[in-house]
C-alpha positions as CSV (number, residue, x, y, z in Angstrom):
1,X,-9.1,36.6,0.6
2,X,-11.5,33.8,0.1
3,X,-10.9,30.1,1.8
4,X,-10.9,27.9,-1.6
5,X,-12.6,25.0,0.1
6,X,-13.4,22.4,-2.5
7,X,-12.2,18.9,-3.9
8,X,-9.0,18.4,-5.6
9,X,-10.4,18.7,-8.9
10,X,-7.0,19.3,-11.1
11,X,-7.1,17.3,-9.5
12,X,-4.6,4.5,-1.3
13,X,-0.4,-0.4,3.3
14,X,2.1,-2.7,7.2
15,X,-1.7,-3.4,7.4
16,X,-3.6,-2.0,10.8
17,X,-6.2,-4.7,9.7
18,X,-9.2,-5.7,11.8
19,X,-8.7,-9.4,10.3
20,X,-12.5,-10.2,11.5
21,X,-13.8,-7.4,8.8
22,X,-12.4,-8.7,5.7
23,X,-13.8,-12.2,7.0
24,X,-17.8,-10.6,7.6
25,X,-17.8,-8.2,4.6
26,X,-18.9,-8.9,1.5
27,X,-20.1,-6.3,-0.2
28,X,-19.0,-3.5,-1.7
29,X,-15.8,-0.8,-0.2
30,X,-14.3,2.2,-1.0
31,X,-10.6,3.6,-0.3
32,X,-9.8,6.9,1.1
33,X,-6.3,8.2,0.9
34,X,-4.6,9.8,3.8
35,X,-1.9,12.0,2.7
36,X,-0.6,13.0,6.5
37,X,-0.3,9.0,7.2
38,X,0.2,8.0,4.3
39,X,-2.8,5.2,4.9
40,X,-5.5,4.1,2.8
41,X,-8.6,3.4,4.6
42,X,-10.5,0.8,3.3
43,X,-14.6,1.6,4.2
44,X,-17.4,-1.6,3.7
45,X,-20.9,-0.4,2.5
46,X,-21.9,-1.6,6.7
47,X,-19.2,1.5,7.6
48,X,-17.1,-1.0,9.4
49,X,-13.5,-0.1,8.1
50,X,-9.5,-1.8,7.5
51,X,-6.9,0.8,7.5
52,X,-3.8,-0.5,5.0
53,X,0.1,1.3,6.2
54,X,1.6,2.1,2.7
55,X,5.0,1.0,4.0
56,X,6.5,4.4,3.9
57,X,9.1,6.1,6.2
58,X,8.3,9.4,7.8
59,X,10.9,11.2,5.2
60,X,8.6,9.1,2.4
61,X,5.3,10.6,0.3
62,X,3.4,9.9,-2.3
63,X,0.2,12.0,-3.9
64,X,-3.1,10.5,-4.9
65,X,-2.3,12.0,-8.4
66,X,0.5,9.4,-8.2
67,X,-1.6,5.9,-7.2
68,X,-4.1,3.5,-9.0
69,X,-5.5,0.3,-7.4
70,X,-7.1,-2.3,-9.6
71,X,-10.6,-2.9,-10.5
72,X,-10.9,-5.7,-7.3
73,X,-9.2,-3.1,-5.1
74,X,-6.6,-5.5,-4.8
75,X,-3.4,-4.2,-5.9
76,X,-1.7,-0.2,-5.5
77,X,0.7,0.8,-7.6
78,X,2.1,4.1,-6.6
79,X,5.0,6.3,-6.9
80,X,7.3,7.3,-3.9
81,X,9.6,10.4,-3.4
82,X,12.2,10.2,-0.4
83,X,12.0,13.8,1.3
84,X,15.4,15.7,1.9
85,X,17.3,13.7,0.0
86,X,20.2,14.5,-2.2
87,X,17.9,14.4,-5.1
88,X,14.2,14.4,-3.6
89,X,12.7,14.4,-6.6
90,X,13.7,10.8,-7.6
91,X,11.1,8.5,-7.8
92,X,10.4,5.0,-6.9
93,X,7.2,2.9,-8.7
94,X,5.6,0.6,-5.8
95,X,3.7,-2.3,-6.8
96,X,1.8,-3.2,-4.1
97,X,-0.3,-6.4,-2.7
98,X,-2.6,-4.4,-0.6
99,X,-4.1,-7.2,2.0
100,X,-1.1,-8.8,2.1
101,X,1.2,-5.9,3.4
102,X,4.0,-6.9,0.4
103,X,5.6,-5.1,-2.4
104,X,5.5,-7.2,-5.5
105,X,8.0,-4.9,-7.1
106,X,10.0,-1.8,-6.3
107,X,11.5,0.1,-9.2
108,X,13.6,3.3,-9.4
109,X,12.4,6.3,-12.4
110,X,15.1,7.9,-14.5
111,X,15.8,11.1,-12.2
112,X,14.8,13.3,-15.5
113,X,11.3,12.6,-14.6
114,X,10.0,14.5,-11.8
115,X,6.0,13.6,-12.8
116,X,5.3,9.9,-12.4
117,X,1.8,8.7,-12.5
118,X,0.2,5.2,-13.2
119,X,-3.2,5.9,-14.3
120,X,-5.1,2.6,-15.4
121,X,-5.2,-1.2,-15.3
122,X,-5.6,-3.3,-18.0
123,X,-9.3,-5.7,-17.1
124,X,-6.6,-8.7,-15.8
125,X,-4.6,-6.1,-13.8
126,X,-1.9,-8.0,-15.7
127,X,-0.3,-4.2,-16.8
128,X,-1.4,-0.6,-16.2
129,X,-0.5,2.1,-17.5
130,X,2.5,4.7,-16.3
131,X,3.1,8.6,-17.9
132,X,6.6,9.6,-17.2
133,X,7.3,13.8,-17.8
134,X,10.5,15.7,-17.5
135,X,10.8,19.2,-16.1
136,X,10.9,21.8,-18.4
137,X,14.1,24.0,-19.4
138,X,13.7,28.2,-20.1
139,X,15.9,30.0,-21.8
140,X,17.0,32.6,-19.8
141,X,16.1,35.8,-21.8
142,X,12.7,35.2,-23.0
143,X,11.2,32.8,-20.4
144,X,10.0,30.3,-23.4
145,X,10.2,27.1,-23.3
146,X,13.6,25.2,-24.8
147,X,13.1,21.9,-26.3
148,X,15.9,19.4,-25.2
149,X,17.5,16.5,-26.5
150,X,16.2,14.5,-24.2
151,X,13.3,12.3,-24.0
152,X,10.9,14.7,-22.5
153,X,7.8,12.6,-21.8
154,X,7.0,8.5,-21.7
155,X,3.9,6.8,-21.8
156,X,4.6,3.1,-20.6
157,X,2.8,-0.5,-20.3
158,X,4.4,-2.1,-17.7
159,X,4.2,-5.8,-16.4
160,X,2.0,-5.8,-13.1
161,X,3.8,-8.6,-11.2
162,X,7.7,-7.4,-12.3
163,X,7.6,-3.7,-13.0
164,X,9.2,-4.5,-16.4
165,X,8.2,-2.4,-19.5
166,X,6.5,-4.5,-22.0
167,X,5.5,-1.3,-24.5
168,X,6.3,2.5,-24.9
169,X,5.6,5.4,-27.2
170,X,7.9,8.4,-26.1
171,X,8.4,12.2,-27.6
172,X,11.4,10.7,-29.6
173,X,9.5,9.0,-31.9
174,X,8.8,10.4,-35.5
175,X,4.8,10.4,-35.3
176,X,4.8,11.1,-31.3
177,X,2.0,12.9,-30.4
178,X,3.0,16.9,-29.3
179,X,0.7,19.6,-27.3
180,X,0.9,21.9,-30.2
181,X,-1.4,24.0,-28.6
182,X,0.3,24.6,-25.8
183,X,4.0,25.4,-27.4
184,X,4.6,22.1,-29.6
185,X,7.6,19.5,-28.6
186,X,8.8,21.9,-25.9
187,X,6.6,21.0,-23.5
188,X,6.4,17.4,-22.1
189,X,3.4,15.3,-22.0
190,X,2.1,13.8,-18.6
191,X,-0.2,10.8,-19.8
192,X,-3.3,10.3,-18.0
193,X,-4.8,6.8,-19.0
194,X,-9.0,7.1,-19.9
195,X,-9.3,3.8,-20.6
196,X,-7.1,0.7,-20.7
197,X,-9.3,-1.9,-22.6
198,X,-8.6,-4.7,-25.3
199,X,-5.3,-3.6,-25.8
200,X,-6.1,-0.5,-26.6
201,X,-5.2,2.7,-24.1
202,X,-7.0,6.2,-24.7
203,X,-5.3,9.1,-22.6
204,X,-4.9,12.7,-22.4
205,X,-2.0,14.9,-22.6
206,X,-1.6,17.1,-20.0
207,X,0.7,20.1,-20.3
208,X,3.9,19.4,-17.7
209,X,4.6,22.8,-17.5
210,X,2.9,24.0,-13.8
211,X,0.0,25.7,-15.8
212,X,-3.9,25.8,-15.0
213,X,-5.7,23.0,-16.8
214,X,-7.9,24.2,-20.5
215,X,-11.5,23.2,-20.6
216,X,-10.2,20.4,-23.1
217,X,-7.4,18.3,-22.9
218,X,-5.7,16.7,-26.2
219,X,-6.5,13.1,-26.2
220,X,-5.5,9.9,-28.4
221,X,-6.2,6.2,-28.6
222,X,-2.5,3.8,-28.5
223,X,-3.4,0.4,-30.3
224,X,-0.8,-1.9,-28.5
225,X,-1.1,-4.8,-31.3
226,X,-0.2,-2.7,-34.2
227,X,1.6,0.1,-32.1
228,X,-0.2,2.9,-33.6
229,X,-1.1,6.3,-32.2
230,X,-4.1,8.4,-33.2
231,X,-5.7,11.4,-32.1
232,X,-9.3,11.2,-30.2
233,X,-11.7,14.1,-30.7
234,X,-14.1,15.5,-27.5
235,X,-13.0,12.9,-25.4
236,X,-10.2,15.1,-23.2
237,X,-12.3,17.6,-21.6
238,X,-11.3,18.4,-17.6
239,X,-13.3,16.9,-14.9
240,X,-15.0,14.2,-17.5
241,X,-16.3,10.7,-16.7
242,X,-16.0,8.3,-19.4
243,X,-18.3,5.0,-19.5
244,X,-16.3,2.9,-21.5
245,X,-19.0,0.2,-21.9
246,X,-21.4,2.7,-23.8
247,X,-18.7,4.9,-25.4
248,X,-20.1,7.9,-23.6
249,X,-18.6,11.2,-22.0
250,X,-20.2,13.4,-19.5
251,X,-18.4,16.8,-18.7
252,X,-18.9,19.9,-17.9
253,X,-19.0,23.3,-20.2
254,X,-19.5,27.1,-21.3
255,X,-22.2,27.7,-23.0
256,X,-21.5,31.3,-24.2
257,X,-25.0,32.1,-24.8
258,X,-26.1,31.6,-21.1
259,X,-25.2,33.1,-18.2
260,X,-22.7,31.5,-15.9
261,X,-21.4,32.1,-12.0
262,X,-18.1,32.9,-11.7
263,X,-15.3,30.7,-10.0
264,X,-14.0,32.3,-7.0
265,X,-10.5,30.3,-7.5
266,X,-8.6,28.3,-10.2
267,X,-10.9,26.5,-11.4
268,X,-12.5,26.4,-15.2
269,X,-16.3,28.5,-15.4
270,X,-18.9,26.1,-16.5
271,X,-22.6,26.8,-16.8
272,X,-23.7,23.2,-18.3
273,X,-23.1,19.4,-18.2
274,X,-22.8,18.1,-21.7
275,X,-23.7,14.2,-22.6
276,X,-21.4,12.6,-25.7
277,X,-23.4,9.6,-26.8
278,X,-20.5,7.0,-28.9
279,X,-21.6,8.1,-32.3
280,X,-20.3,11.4,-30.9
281,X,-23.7,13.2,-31.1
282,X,-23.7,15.8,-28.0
283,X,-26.6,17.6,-26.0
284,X,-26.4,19.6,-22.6
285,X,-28.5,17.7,-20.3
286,X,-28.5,20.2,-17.2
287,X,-27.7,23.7,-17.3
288,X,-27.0,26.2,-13.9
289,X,-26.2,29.6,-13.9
290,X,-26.0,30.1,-10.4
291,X,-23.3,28.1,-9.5
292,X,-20.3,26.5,-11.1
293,X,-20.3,23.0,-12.4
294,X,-17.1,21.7,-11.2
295,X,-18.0,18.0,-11.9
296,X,-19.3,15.2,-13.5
297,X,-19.5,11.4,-13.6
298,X,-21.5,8.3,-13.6
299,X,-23.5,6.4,-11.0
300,X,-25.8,4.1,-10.2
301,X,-24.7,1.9,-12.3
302,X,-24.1,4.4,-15.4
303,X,-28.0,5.1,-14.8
304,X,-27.2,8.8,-13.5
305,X,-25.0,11.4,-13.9
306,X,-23.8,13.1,-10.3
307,X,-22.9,16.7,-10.8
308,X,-20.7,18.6,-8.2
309,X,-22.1,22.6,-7.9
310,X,-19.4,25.3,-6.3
311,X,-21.1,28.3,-5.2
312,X,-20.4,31.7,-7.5
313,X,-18.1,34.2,-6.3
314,X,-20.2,36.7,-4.7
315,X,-18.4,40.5,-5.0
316,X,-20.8,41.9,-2.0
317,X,-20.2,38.8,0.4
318,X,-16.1,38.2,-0.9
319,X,-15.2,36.8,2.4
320,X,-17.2,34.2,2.7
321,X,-16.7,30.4,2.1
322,X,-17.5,28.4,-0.9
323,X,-20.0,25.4,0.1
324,X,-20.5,22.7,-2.4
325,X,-23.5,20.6,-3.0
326,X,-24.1,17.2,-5.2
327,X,-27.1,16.6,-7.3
328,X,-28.0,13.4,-9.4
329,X,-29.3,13.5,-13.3
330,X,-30.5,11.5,-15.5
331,X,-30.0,11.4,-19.6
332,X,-33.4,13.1,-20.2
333,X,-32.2,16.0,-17.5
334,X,-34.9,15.4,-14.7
335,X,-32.6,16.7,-11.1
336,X,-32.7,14.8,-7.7
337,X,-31.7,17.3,-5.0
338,X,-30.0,15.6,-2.2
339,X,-30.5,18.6,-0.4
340,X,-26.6,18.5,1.5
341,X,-24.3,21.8,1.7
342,X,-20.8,20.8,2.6
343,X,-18.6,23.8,3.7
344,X,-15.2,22.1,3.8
345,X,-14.6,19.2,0.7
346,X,-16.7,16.5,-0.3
347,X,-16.8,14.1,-3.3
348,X,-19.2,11.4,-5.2
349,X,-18.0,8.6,-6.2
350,X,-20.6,5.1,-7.6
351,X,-20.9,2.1,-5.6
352,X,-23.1,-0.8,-6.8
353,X,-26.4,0.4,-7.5
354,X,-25.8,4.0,-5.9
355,X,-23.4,6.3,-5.2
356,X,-21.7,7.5,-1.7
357,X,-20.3,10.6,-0.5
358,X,-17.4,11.8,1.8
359,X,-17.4,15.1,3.0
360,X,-15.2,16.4,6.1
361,X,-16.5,18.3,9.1
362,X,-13.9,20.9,10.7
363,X,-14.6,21.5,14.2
364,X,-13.5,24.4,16.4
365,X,-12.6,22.2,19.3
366,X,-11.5,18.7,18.5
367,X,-9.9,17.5,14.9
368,X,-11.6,17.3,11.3
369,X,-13.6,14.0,11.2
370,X,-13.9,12.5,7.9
371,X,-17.8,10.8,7.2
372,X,-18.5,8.6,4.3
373,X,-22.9,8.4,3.5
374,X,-24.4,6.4,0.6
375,X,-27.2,7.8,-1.4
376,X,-30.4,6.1,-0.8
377,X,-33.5,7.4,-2.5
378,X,-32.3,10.8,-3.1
379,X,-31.3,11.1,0.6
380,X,-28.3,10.6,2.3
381,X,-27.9,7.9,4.8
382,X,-24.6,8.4,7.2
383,X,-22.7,5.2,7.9
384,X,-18.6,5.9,8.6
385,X,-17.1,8.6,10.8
386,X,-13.2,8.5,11.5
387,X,-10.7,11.2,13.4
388,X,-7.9,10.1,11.9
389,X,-4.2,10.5,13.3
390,X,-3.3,14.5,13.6
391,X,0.1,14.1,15.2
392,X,1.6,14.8,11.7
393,X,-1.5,17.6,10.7
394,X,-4.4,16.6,8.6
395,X,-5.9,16.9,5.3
396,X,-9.4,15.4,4.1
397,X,-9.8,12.2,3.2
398,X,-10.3,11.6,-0.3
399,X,-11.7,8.8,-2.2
400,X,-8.9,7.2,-3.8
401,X,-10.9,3.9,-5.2
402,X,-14.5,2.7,-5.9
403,X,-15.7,-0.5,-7.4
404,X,-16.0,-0.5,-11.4
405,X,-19.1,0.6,-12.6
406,X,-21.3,-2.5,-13.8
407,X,-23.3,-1.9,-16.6
């Protein structure tokens, strides 16, 4: 059986601070998440590096699905689950000063609501966003889905500096939105925030029910001033980027007419990256048939498009790994090879003017080391390396937070 080494794609603080950093740099950072220690590690565009404690207890977690730091990288706001408790799935919603090693506010979720994620900041981080989703109940002889009386789903604006709930929309409500799709009312909604601008918030429904992700996720726009929900066409698809300051959407897709390489694991086949200008025009900009498209979003200050390639099951070779590679485009489709195969996980995310990459190297004889480049030219220029902590096991870093794209 295959190793299925690629990023999360379904898929950041007691502070360990080297004061003398956050004095000297200026520029630009990034934060990894490190699940093991529960740390985010804060990395400066010179490579120097602050690592932030969440404040958790060994019998504590949380899951990058489950955090979102504002657009200054100033604030975390994350939800915590105590481990082998009485009720472990009980969650907790942190809001976190990051430098300053505080909780601003620590408040515990209804115990119906096993999925808690905060997804988006408003521009002010004066409120973000929080999607609340029950777990399901099955009826016993057929397996279906049951609908229940209670409030299956939430999707909540709450007050950044108190944790208090200033606005909701929840699957009560006469013109709530329901994943018809996917078995109507039954199944809960887990809200994942798009965008969170002038008072308006555009997420996605995704189906709470355990199931692989669709191509295309249901999607609607909540108007806070009149309190109004409506429904958002091509907007939802799975591993998009959305450039709120253009209105556009980048994502990968089929096209049927083309050949395409198949996925070795769970993820969805895609043979093209498709560009959705505002006035919802669309046009595939790159197309591969070799390998899978597993990714797509904006860099270089919305300039470029990086897309993430997953090498095609291969039926003669099916033991082999799966490496991944990174390439930039650009709107009229010209490529920039960077040339890097990454055997173990990597990711792109934009920095100022550019784009970096993390990638983790497993070696045979010491522990994974987790390296963080920034793309320069079409090359890759190296500046972090870090062995974190294995006393507790590892996993690869993964970038948590970059700065805001400026457009």
């Amino acid at each position: 059986m295959k190793f299925y080494r690629f990023a999360t794609l379904l898929l950041v603080l007691m502070a360990l601070v080297l004061p003398t950093f956050a004095q000297e740099n200026t520029g630009w950072f990034v934060y990894l998440f490190d699940n093991v220690n529960n740390e985010l590690v804060r990395v400066y565009e010179t490579g120097e590096m602050e690592i932030y404690s969440l404040g958790l207890e060994a019998n504590e977690a949380t899951g990058l699905r489950e955090m979102v730091i504002s657009d200054d990288g100033s604030l975390l706001v994350f939800c915590k689950m105590i481990i082998g408790s009485p009720n472990p799935t009980a969650r907790t919603l942190i809001v976190r000063d990051i430098a300053n090693n505080t909780n601003l506010s620590e408040t515990p979720i209804d115990v119906l609501y096993t999925g808690c994620r905060p997804t988006a900041f408003n521009a002010d981080a004066s409120q973000f966003v929080l999607g609340l989703a029950a777990e399901l109940g099955f009826d016993a002889n057929t397996g279906q889905p049951v609908a229940s009386d209670d409030v299956s789903w939430r999707v909540q604006i709450i007050e950044t500096q108190t944790g208090a709930v200033l606005d909701e929309i929840n699957s009560a409500m006469p013109d709530a939105p329901t994943l018809d799709e996917f078995g109507g009312a039954a199944i809960p909604v887990m809200a994942e925030a798009i965008s969170f601008q002038n008072d308006t918030v555009i997420f996605r429904g995704i189906p709470y029910v355990g199931m692989g992700l669709p191509a295309e996720l249901p999607a609607w726009s909540w108007d806070l001033g009149s309190n109004t929900v409506s429904p958002v066409a091509n907007i939802g698809h799975t591993f998009s980027d959305y450039l709120a300051q253009t209105g556009e959407l980048v994502y990968p897709a089929v096209d049927e007419s083309l050949p395409a390489a198949q996925p070795g694991g769970p993820t969805s086949q895609a043979n093209v990256v498709n560009l959705q200008t505002s006035d919802g025009a669309t046009q595939a900009i790159y197309q591969n048939s070799d390998e899978v498209i597993v990714g797509a979003r904006f860099v270089n200050d919305g300039d470029l498009i990086a897309v993430q390639l997953l090498e095609g099951f291969d039926p003669n070779n099916p033991s082999d790994t799966f490496s991944m590679r990174h390439i930039l485009v650009d709107r009229a489709g010209n490529v920039t090879e960077l040339g890097e195969v990454y055997e173990n996980f990597t990711q792109i995310a934009p920095v100022p003017g550019g784009a970096v990459i993390t990638w983790g190297e497993a070696l045979a004889d010491a522990d994974p080391v987790a390296k963080l480049g920034i793309v320069e030219d079409g090359t890759l220029r190296e500046i972090w390396s870090y062995t974190p902590p294995a006393e507790r096991g590892y996993s690869f870093l993964e970038i948590v937070w970059s700065p805001p794209l400026s457009i």
